[in-house]
C-alpha positions as CSV (number, residue, x, y, z in Angstrom):
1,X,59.3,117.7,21.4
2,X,60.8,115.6,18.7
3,X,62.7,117.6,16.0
4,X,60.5,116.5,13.2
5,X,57.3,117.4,15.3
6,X,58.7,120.3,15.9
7,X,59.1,121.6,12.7
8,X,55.6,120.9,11.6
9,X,54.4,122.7,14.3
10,X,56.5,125.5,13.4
11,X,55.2,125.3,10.0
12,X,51.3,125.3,10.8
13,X,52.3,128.5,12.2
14,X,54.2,130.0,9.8
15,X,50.8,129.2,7.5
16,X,48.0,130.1,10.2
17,X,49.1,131.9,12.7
18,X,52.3,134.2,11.6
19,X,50.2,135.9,8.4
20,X,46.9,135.9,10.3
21,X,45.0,132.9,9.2
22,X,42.7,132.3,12.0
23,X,44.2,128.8,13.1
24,X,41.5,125.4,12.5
25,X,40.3,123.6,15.8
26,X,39.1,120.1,15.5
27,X,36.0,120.9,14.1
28,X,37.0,122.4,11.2
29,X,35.4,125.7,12.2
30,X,38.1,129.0,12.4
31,X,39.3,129.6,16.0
32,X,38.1,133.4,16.9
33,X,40.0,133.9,20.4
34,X,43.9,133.1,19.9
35,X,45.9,132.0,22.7
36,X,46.2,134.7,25.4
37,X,48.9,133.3,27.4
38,X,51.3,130.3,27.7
39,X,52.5,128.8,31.4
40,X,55.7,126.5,31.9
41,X,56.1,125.2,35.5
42,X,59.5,126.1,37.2
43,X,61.1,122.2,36.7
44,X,60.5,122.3,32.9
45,X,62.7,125.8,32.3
46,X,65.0,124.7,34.6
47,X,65.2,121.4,32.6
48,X,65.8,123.7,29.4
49,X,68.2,125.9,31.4
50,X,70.2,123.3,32.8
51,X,71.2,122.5,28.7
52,X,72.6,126.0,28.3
53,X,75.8,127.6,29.5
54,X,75.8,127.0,33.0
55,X,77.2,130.3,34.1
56,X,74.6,131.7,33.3
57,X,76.6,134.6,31.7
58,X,75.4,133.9,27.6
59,X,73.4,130.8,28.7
60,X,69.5,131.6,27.9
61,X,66.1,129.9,26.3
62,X,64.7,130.6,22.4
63,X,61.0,130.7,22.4
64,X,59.6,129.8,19.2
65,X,56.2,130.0,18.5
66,X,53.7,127.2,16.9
67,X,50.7,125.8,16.3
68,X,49.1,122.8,17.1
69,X,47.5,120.6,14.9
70,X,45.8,117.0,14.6
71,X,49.5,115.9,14.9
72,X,51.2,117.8,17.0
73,X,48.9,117.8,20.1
74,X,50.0,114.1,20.5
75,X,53.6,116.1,21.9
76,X,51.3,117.5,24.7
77,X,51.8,115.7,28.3
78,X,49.5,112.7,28.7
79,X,47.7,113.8,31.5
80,X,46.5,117.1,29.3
81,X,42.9,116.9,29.2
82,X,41.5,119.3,26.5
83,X,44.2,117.9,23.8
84,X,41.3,118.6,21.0
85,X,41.2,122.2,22.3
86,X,44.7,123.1,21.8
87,X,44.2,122.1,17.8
88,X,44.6,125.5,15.8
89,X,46.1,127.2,18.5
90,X,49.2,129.1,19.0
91,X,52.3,127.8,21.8
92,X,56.2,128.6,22.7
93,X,58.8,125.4,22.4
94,X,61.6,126.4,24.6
95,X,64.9,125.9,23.4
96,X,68.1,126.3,25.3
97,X,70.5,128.8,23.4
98,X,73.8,130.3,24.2
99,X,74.6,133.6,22.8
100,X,78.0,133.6,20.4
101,X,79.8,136.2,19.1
102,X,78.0,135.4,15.6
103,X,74.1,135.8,17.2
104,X,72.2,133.0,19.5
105,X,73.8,128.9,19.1
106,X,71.1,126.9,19.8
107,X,72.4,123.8,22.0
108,X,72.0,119.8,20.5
109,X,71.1,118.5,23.3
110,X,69.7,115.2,21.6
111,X,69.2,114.3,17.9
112,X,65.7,113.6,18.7
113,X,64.5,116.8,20.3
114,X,64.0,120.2,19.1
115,X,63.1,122.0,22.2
116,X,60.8,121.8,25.6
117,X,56.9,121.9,24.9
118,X,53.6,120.8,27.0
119,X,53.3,124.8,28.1
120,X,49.4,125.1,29.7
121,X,47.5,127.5,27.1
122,X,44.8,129.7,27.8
123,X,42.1,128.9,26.4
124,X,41.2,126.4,26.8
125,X,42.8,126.0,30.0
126,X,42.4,129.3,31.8
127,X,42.4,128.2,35.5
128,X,44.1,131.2,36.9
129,X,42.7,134.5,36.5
130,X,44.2,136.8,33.4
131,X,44.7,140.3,35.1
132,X,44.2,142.5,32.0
């Protein structure tokens, strides 16, 4: 996700989701049923992982949370289907971190990226069974 997408995504939670706005979907109308759970495949953490330390020993991910919005969906995966669904609705951004002496150092890993996104969301896309 590039950094400056990042950050408005960041900040559409901050107004929506983090005070308990209901988020917006693409129809203007308030989204009722927030995001239940977020999946990342294996290869996309390890792609994050592989950024931190490599011991393994302080090496780690941040997980912030965000919101899509008319904007930010266009950092989704191409092949995501249901883009317009994932407007209003809460995700992570992995980002690789190491942990310091003085808290968590997040790693630069490019001047262009702030983290990994592209996690499936439920809903829309709830193709495996929730066990609650």
């Amino acid at each position: 996700m590039k950094k400056v997408t990042f950050k408005k995504f960041r900040a559409y939670y901050r107004k929506h989701g983090k005070i308990n706005n209901p988020g917006i979907n693409s129809h203007g109308k308030s989204i009722n049923e927030q995001t239940n759970w977020v999946w990342f495949d294996r290869e996309t953490i390890e792609a994050a992982l592989a950024h931190a330390d490599p011991r393994g020993k302080v090496g780690g991910l941040k997980m912030y949370f965000g919101q899509y919005d008319e904007e930010t969906i266009n950092c989704l995966p191409k092949d995501c289907k249901k883009k317009e669904a994932y407007i209003g609705r809460i995700s992570l951004v992995l980002v690789p971190a190491n942990k310091v002496e003085k808290g968590l150092e997040e790693v630069k890993f490019s001047e262009e990226d702030g983290g990994w996104n592209g996690g499936v969301i439920c809903p829309p896309d709830c193709t495996v069974e929730d066990n609650e």
